[in-house]
C-alpha positions as CSV (number, residue, x, y, z in Angstrom):
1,X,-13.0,13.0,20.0
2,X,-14.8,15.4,17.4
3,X,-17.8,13.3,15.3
4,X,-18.2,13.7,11.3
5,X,-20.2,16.7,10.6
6,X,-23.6,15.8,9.4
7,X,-22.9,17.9,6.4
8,X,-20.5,15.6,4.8
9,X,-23.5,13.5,3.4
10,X,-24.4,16.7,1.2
11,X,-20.7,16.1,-0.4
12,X,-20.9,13.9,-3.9
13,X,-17.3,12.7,-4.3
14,X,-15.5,13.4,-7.8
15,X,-15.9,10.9,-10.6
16,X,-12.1,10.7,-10.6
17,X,-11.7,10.0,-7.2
18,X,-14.8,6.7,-7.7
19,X,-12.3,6.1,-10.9
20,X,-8.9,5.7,-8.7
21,X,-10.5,3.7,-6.1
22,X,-12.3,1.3,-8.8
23,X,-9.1,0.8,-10.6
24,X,-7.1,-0.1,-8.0
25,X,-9.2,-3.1,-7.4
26,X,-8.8,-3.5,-11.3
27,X,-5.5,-3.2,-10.8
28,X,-4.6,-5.6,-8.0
29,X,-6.9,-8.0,-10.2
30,X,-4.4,-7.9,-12.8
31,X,-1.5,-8.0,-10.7
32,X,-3.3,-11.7,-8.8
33,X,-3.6,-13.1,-11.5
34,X,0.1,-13.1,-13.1
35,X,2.4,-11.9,-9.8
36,X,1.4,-14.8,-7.3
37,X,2.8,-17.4,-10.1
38,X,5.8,-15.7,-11.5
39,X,8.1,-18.1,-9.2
40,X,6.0,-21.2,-11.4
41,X,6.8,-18.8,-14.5
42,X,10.0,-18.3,-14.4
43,X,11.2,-21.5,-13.1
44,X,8.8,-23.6,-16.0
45,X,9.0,-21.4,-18.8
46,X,12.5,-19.7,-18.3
47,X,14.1,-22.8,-16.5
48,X,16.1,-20.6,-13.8
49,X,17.2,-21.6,-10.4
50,X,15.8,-21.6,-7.1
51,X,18.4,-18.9,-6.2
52,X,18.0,-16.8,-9.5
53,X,14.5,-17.0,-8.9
54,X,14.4,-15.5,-5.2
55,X,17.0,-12.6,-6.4
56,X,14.7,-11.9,-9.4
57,X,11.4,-11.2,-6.9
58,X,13.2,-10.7,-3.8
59,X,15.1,-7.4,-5.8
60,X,11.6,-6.1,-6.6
61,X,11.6,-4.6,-2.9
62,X,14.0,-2.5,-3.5
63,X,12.8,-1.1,-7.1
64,X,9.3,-0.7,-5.1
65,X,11.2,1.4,-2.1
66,X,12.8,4.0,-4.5
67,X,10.1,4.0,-7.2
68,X,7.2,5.2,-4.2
69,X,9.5,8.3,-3.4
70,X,10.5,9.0,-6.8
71,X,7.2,9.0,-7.9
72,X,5.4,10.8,-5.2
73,X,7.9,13.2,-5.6
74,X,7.9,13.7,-9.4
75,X,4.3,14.3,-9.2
76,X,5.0,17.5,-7.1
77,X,7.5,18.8,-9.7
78,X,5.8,17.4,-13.0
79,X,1.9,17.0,-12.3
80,X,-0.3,14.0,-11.1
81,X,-1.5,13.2,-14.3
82,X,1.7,13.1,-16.1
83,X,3.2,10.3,-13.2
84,X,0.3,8.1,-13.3
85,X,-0.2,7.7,-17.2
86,X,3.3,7.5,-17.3
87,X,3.4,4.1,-14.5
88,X,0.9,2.6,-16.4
89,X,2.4,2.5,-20.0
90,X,5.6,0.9,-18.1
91,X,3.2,-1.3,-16.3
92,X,2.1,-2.3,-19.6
93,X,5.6,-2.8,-21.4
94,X,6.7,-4.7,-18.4
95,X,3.9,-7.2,-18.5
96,X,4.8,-7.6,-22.3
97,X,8.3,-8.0,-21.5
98,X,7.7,-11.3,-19.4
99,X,5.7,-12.5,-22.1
100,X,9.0,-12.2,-24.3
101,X,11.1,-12.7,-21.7
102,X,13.8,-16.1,-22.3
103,X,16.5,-15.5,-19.7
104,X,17.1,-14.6,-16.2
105,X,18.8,-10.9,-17.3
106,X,15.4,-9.8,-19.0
107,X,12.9,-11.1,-16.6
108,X,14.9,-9.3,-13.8
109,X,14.9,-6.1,-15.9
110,X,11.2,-6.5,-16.4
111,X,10.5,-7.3,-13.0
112,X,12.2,-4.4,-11.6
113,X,10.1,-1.9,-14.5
114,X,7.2,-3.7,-12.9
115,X,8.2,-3.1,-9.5
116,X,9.2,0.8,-9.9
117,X,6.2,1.9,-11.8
118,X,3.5,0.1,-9.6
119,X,5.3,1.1,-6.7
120,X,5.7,5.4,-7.8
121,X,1.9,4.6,-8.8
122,X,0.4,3.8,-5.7
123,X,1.5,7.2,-3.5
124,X,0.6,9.3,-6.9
125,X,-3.0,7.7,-6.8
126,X,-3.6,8.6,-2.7
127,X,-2.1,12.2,-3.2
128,X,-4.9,12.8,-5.9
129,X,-7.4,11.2,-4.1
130,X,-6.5,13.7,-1.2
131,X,-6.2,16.6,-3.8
132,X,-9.7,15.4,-4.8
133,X,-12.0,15.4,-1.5
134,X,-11.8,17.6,2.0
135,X,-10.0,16.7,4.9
136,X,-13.2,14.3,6.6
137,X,-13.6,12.5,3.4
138,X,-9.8,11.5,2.5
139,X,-9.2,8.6,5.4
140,X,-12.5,6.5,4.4
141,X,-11.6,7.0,1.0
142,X,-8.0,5.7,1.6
143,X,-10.1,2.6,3.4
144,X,-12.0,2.1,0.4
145,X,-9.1,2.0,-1.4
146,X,-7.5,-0.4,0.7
147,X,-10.7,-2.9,0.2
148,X,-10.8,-2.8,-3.6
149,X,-7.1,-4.1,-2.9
150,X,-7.3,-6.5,-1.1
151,X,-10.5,-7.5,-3.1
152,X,-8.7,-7.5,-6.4
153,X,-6.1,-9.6,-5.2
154,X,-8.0,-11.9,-3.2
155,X,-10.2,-12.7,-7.0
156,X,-7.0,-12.4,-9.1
157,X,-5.8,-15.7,-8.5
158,X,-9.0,-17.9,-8.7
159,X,-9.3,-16.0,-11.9
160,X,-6.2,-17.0,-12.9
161,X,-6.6,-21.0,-11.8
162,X,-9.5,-21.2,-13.5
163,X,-8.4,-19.4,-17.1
164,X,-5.1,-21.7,-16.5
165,X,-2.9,-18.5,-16.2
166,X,-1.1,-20.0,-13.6
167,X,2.6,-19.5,-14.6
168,X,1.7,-19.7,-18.2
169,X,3.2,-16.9,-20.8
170,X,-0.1,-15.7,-21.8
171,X,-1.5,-15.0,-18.6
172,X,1.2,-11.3,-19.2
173,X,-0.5,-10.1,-22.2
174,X,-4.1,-10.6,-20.6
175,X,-2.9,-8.4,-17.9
176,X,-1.4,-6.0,-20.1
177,X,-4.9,-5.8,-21.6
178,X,-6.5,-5.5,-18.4
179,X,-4.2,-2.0,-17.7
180,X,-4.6,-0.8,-21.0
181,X,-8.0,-0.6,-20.5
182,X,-7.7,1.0,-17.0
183,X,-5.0,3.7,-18.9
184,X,-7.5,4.8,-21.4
185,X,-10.4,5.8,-19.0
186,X,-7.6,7.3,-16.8
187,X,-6.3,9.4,-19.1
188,X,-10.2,10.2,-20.5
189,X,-10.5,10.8,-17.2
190,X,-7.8,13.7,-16.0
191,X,-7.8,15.1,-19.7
192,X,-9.1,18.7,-18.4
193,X,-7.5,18.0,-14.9
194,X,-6.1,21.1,-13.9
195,X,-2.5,20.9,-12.5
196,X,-2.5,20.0,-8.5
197,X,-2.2,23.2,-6.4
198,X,1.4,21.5,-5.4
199,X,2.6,22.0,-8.7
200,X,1.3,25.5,-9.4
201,X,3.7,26.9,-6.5
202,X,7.7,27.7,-6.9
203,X,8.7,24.0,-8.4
204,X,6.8,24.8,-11.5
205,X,9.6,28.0,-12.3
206,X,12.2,25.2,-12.0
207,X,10.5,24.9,-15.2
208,X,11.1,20.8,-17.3
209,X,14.2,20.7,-17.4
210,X,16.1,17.3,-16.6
211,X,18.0,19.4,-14.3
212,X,15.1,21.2,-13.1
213,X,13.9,18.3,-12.2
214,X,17.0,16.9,-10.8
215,X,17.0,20.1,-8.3
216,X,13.6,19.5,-7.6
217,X,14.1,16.0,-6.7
218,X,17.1,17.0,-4.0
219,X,14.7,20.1,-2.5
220,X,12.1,17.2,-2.1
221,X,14.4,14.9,-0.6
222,X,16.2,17.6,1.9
223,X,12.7,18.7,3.2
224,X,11.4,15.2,3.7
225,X,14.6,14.3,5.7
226,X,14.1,17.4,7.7
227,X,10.9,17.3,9.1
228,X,11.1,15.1,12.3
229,X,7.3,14.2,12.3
230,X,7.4,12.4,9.4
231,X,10.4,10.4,10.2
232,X,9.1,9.3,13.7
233,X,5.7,8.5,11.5
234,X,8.0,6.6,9.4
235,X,9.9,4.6,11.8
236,X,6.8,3.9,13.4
237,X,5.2,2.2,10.1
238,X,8.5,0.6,9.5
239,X,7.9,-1.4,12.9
240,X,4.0,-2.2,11.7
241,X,5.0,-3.5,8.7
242,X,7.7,-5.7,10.4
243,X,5.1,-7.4,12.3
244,X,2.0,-7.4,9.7
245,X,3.8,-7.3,6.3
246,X,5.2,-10.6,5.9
247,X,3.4,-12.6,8.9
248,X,2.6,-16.2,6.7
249,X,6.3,-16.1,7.0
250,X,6.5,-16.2,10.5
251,X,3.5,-18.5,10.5
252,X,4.7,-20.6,8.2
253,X,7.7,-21.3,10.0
254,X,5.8,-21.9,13.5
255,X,3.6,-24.3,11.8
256,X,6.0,-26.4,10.4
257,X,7.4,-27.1,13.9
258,X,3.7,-28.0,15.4
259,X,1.9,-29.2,12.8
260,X,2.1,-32.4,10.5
261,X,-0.3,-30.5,8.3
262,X,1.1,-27.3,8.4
263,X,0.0,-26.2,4.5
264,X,-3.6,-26.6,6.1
265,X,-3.3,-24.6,8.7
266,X,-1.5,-21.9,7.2
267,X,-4.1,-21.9,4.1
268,X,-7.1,-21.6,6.9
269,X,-5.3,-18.7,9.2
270,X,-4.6,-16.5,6.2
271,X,-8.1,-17.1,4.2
272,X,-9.1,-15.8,7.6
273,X,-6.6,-12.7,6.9
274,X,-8.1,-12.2,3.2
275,X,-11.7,-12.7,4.0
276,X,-11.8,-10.1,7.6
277,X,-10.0,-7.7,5.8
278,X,-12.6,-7.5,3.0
279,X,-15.6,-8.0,5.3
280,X,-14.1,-5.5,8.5
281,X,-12.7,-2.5,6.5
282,X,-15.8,-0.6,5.5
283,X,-16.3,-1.1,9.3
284,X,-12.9,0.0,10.2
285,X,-13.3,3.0,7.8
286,X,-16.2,4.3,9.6
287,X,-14.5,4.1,13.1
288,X,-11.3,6.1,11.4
289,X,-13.1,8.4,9.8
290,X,-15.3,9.2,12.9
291,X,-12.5,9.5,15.2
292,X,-9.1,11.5,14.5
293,X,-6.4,9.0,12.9
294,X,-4.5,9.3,16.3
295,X,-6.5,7.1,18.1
296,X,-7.2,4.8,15.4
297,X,-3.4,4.1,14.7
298,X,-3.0,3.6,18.6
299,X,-5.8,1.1,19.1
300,X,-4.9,-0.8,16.0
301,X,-1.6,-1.2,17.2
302,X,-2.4,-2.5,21.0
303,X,-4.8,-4.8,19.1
304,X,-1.6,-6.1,17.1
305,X,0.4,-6.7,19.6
306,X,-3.2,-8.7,21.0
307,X,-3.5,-10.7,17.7
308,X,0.4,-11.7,17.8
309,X,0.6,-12.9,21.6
310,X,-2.6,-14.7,20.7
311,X,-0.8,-16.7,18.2
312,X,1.9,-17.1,20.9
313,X,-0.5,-18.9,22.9
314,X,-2.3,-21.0,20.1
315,X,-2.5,-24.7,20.0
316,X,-5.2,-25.5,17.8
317,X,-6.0,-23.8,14.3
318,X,-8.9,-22.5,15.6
319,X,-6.9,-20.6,18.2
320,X,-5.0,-19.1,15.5
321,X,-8.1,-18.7,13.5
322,X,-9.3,-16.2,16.6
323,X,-6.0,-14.6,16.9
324,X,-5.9,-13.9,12.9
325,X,-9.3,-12.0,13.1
326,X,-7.9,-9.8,16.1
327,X,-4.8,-9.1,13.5
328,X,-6.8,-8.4,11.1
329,X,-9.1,-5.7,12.7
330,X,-5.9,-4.2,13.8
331,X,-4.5,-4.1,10.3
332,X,-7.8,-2.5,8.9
333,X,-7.5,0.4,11.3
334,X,-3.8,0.5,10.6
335,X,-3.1,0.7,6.7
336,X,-5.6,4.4,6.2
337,X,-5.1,5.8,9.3
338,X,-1.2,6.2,8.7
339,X,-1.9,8.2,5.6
340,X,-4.1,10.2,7.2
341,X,-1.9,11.3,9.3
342,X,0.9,12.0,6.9
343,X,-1.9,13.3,5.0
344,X,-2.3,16.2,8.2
345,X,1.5,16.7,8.3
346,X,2.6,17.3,4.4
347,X,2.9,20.7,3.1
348,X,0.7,21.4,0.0
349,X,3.7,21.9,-2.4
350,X,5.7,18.4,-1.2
351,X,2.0,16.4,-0.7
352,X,3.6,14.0,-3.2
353,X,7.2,13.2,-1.8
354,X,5.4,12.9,1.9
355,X,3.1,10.1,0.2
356,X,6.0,8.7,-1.4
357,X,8.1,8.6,1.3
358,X,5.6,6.2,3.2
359,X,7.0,3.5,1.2
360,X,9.9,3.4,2.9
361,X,7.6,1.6,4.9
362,X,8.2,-1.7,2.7
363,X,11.6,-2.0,4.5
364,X,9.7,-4.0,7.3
365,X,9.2,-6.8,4.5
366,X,12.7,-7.7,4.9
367,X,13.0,-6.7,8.9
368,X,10.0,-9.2,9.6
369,X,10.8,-12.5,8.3
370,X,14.6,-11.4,9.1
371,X,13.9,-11.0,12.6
372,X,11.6,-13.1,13.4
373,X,13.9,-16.5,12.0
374,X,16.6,-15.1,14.2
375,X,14.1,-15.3,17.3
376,X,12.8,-18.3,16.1
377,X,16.0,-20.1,16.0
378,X,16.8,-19.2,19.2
379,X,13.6,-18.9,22.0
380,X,10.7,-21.1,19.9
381,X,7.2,-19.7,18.4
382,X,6.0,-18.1,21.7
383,X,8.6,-15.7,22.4
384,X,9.3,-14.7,18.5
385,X,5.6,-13.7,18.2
386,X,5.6,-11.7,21.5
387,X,9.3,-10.0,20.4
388,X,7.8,-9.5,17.1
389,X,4.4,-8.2,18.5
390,X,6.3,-6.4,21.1
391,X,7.2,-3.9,18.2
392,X,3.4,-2.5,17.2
393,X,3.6,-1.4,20.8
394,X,6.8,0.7,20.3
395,X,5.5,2.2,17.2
396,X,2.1,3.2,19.1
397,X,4.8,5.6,21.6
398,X,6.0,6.9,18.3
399,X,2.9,7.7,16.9
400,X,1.8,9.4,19.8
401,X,4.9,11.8,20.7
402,X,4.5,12.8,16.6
403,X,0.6,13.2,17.4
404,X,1.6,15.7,20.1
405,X,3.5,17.5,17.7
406,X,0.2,17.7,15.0
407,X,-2.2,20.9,15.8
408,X,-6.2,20.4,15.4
409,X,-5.3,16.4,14.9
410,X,-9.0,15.5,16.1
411,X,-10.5,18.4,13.8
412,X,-12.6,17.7,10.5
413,X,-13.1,19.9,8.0
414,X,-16.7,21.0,7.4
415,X,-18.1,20.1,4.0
416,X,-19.8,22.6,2.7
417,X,-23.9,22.0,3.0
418,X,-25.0,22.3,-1.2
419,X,-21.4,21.7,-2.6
420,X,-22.1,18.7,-4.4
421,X,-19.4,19.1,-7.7
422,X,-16.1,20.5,-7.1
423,X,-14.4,22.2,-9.5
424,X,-12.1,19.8,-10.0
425,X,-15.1,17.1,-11.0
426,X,-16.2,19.7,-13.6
427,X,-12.6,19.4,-15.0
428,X,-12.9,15.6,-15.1
C-alpha cells in the first residue's frame, strides 16, 4: 500500500474545484428544505392521492437513472460547462414550476425536470472536479464532496421547519433563489474555462449537430456497455446501494414489529446515520486517499455486512445505535472510493459517460426495500438483514476480480513540488 507523497501539500487546489464542492452543500441545502416535504406539498396544496403521490416521487428514480448517463455523457460531446449551467436553469424552472403547479400532470412533469437535471448534474460536477486536480487529490475531494452533502441536507430541513417551508408553496421560489445564486458564480466561475481535454479529441468533429450529438450519444453508450470493468464495478455498486440506499426502509419495517415506539427508534438510529457521516468522512477521506481505493471499497464493504448483522442481532436501540455507526463508517469509505475507481478505469475522451453511468447505481433504491419486504415477510428481521448484508460481501468479490484487472491501482500521482496554480485555475 503506496502512502501520499509529501509533495501533495505543495498543491493549492483550483478555485473552481473549492466552488463545486461548496455548492453542492448549497445545493443539497436547497434541495432539504423543499424535497423532504413535497409528499405534505402535494397532498395539502394540490389535494392528490396517496397513490398519485407515490407515482409522482417514486417516478423521479427513473428520470434520475437516465438523466446521470445522459448528462455525463453530453458533457463529453458538448463541454462541462455547457451541461452544468444548463441543469441548473432547469433546476430553477422546475422549482418555479411547483410553485405554479395545481394538478397531478404538472407537478409530475416538474418533478421529473427536477429529477433529470439534478441527477445529469451530479456526474458532470465529479468529472470536473477530476479534470480539475491530479490523480492523489481527486478521491479526498470526492469525500469532501460527499460531506458538504450530507451536511446540506442534514441543515435543509431544520431550515425549512423553522422558516415554515414545510410543504408550503413558497418554500419553491426560495429555493429557486438559492440556485440562481449558486448559477451566477458558476458560470462567473468557468467563463474562461477552457473545453475539457475529453471534448477537444474526435467527438468534437462530430461537430453540434442534433445528430452529431445523437451519434455521439450511441458511441458513448456502445463503449460503456463494452468495457467489462466497469460493468462488474457497476453491478457491484448496484448491490451496495441495495443494502445502504434505502436502509430506514428496512428499519422501519423491523421496528414496527419490535417496538411500540418505533418512530423513536427509527428517528435515534438514523440521526446516528446523519451525524457519523458528517463527523467520520473527513476521517474516512484520509484513509482512502492514503490507501488505493481497492482496499478501501473492500473494507467498507466487510464492515457493511458487520453493521447489517449487527442490526440482526439488536434488541435495544442502543444496539442499533452501535450497529448504525459500524454502517456508517462503512458507507463513508464506500460512496468516494467507487468513483475513484471508475475514475482509474475511464478513458479521457468518455470520463463523462463512465461518471454518468455510475448512476445506474440508484437501481438498488428500488432492489432494497423490494427485497428486503420479500425476506421480511417470509424469515423475520434477523435473516432479512443478514440476506440483505450478505450482498455488500458479494460486491466486495466483484470489486476485487475488476481490481485485478486495473494496472498501478495502488499508485498516486506525484504532485508537482512548486505547482501551486494550474492552468486551468488561471482560466477560472
Amino acid at each position: 500500500m503506496t502512502r501520499e507523497p509529501a509533495a501533495s501539500a505543495a498543491f493549492r487546489p483550483p478555485r473552481l474545484a473549492r466552488i463545486l464542492v461548496g455548492g453542492s452543500g448549497v445545493m443539497s441545502l436547497a434541495n432539504g428544505v423543499t424535497i423532504p416535504f413535497l409528499a405534505i406539498y402535494l397532498r395539502n396544496e394540490l389535494g392528490l392521492s396517496v397513490s398519485t403521490v407515490g407515482l409522482v416521487i417514486g417516478s423521479s428514480v427513473l428520470f434520475g437513472i437516465s438523466g446521470g448517463f445522459l448528462g455525463g455523457a453530453l458533457s463529453d460531446i458538448v463541454g462541462r460547462r455547457r451541461v452544468l449551467l444548463s441543469c441548473l436553469l432547469v433546476v430553477i424552472g422546475s422549482f418555479v414550476g411547483f410553485y405554479f403547479a395545481r394538478d397531478a400532470v404538472t407537478a409530475f412533469v416538474f418533478n421529473a425536470s427536477m429529477a433529470f437535471a439534478t441527477s445529469a448534474f451530479s456526474p458532470v460536477a465529479k468529472v470536473l472536479i477530476s479534470d480539475l486536480l491530479p490523480v492523489a487529490l481527486r478521491v479526498k475531494w470526492f469525500s469532501y464532496q460527499y460531506l458538504a452533502i450530507n451536511a446540506g441536507y442534514a441543515v435543509g430541513p431544520l431550515i425549512g421547519v423553522a422558516l415554515g417551508f414545510t410543504g408550503a408553496r413558497i418554500s419553491f421560489p426560495a429555493a429557486a433563489c438559492v440556485y440562481l445564486v449558486y448559477l451566477a458564480v458558476l458560470w462567473a466561475a468557468t467563463r474562461h474555462l477552457p473545453r475539457p481535454s475529453t471534448g477537444d479529441g474526435g467527438l468534437t468533429t462530430l461537430g453540434r449537430s442534433t445528430g452529431a450529438i445523437v451519434r455521439g450519444l450511441g458511441e458513448s453508450a456502445r463503449a460503456v456497455m463494452s468495457d467489462r470493468r466497469l460493468l462488474l464495478l457497476l453491478i457491484g455498486a448496484i448491490l451496495l446501494e441495495t443494502v445502504h440506499s434505502r436502509i430506514s426502509v428496512l428499519l422501519a419495517q423491523n421496528f414496527v414489529i419490535d417496538f411500540a415506539d418505533s418512530a423513536r427508534v427509527l428517528a435515534a438510529v438514523m440521526t446516528t446515520n446523519a451525524v457519523a457521516v458528517i463527523v467520520l468522512q473527513l476521517f474516512a477521506a484520509g484513509y482512502v486517499q492514503r490507501y488505493n481505493p481497492l482496499n478501501a471499497i473492500t473494507l467498507g464493504g466487510i464492515l457493511t455486512f458487520v453493521g447489517m448483522a449487527g442490526f440482526a442481532i439488536s434488541e435495544q436501540m442502543w444496539h442499533y445505535i452501535v450497529a448504525m455507526v459500524v454502517f456508517t463508517v462503512a458507507e463513508t469509505l464506500i460512496v468516494p472510493s467507487e468513483f475513484a475507481l471508475v475514475d482509474r478505469i475511464a478513458p479521457e475522451e468518455r470520463r463523462g459517460a463512465y461518471f454518468g453511468a455510475q448512476t445506474f447505481a440508484q437501481v438498488g433504491g428500488f432492489t432494497g426495500p423490494f427485497l428486503g419486504s420479500l425476506v421480511l415477510a417470509s424469515f423475520g428481521g434477523p435473516v432479512m438483514f443478514l440476506a440483505i448484508g450478505s450482498l455488500a460481501l458479494v460486491s466486495v468479490v466483484l470489486y476485487l476480480l475488476v481490481g485485478r484487472r486495473i494496472p498501478d491501482l495502488s499508485r498516486h500521482d506525484t504532485l508537482p513540488e512548486a505547482e501551486t496554480e494550474t492552468e486551468t485555475e488561471k482560466a477560472s
